[in-house]
C-alpha positions as CSV (number, residue, x, y, z in Angstrom):
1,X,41.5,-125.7,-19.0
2,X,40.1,-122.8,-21.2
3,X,40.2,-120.0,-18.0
4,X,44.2,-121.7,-17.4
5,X,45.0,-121.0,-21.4
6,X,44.1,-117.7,-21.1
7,X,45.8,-117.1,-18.0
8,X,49.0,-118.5,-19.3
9,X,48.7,-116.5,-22.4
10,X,48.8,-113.4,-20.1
11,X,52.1,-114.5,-18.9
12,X,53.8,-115.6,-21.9
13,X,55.2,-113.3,-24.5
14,X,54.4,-113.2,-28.5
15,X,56.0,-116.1,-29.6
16,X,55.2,-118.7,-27.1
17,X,51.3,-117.8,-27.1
18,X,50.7,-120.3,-30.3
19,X,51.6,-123.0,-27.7
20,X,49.0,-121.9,-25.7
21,X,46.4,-122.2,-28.3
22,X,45.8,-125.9,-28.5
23,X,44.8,-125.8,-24.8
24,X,42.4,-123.5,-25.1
25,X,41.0,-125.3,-28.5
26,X,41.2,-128.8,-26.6
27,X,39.5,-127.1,-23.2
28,X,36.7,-125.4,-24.7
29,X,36.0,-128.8,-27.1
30,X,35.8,-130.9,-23.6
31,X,33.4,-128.3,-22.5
32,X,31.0,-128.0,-25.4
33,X,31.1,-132.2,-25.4
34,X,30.5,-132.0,-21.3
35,X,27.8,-129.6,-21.7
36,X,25.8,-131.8,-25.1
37,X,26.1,-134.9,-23.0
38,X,24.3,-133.4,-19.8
39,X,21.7,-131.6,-22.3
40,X,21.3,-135.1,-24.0
């Protein structure tokens, strides 16, 4: 989800890349929970 977000941010122009943040945000927090469950 995180490498999509910033793909799609490439693509989009100034004003419509706020609606790519919450991606990106919600991406990278499934990834950082993924990643403490498997170390845990």
């Amino acid at each position: 989800m995180v490498c999509l977000g910033l793909l799609a941010s490439l693509q989009r122009t100034h004003s419509e890349k706020l609606q790519i943040i919450p991606m990106v945000v919600i991406g990278a927090g499934l990834t950082m929970a993924a990643c403490g469950q498997w170390i845990y």
